[in-house]
N, C-alpha and C positions, 0 to 999 in steps of 0.2 A: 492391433496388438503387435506385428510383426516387425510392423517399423519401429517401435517402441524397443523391444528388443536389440534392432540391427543399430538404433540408436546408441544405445547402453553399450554395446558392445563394440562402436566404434568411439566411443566419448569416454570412456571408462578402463585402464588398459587391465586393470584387475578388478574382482567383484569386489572385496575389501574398500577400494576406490569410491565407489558408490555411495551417497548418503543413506541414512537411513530411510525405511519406504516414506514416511509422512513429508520430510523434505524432499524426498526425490520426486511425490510426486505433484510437490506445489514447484518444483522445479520442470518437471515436467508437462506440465499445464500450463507455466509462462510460458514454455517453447510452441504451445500450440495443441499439442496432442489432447483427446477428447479424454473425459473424465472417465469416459465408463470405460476406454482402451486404457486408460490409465491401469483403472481396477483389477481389470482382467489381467493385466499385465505383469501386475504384482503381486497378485495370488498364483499366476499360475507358474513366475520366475520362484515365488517361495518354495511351493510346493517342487519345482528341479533343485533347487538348494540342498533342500530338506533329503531328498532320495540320493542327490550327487554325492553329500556326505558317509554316505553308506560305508562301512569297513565291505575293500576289494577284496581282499584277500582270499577270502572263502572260494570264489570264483574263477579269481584272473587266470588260472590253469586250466580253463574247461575247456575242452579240443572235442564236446559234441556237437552234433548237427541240430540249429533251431526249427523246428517245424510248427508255421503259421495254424493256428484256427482259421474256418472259415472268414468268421466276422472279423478275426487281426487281418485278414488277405483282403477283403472285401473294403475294409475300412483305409488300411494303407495305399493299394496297389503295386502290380506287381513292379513299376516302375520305382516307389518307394523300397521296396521289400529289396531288389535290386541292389539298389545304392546302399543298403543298411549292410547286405553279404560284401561289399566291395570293400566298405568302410576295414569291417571285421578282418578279412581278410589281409586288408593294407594293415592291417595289427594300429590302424588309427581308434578303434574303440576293440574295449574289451567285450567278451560276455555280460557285465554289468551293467556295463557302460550302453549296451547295445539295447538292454531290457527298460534300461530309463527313457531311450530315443523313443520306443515302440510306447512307453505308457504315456509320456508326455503327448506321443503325436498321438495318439488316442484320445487322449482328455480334448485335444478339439474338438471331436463331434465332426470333423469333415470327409466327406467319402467321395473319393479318392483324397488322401492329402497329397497339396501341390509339393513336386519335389522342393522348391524353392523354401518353400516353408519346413520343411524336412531337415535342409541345408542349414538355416536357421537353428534350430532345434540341436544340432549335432554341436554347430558353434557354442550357443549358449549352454548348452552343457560342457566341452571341453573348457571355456571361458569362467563356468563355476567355478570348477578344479583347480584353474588356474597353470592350465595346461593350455599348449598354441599348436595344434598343427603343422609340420614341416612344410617350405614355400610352396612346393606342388600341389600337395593336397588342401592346402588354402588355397591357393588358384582355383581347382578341382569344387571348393567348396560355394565358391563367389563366382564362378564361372554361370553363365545367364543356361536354361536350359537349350535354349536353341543352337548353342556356339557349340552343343557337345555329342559327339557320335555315340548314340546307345549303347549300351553296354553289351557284352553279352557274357551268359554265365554256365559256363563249360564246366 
């Protein structure tokens, strides 16, 4: 499903761009990608559509501290969890913005989620919006885990 995504988001410069799902994803299938990655793919891009559109407003002033549930900690890891305060921080996502990264990487079902897939996830949701990241923090975002010294959070 991942690569279906990193796809779309490098073949597509805005989601507007994109066909509709039924075309996209017989075009997606000529390319190769499996039917049922296909599926997954574009249920689970609707479903960040669908929450990306959210009116901000209500939120984008929130200057409280998020604190993980067990299962949100257990399901992300602290390496994820990590990266999400970094993100906030760099003022690259909002509160909002930050709560849709946590439910989407939730709806995988994978414990720990790979940061790589995280990285993922933050894209295609800024790329909803129609919003780019500044050069560094795209670096920061496309950067392999292994090129990058841990973080730490003081």
């Amino acid at each position: 499903m991942f690569d279906i995504l990193v796809y779309l988001y490098e073949t597509y410069y805005r989601p507007d761009a994109c066909p509709e799902p039924v075309a996209l994803a017989k075009k997606l299938s000529a390319i190769g990608f499996d039917d049922v990655e296909i599926s997954e793919a574009l249920v689970w891009l609707g479903d960040l559509t669908a929450m990306a559109g959210v009116e901000q407003s209500l939120t984008a002033a929130s200057t409280g501290t998020r604190f993980y549930v067990d299962e949100e900690h257990d399901a992300l890891g602290s390496q994820a969890i990590g990266f999400i305060q970094f993100l906030e921080s760099a003022k690259v996502l909002s509160p909002l913005q930050r709560e849709i990264v946590i439910e989407r990487a939730l709806s995988l079902g994978e414990t720990p989620i790979a940061l790589a897939k995280l990285k993922v996830i933050v894209l295609m949701l800024l790329w909803s919006q129609g919003k780019e990241p500044d050069a560094l923090m795209f670096d920061d975002l496309f950067a392999s885990d292994e090129d990058q010294a841990p973080r730490l959070l003081h």
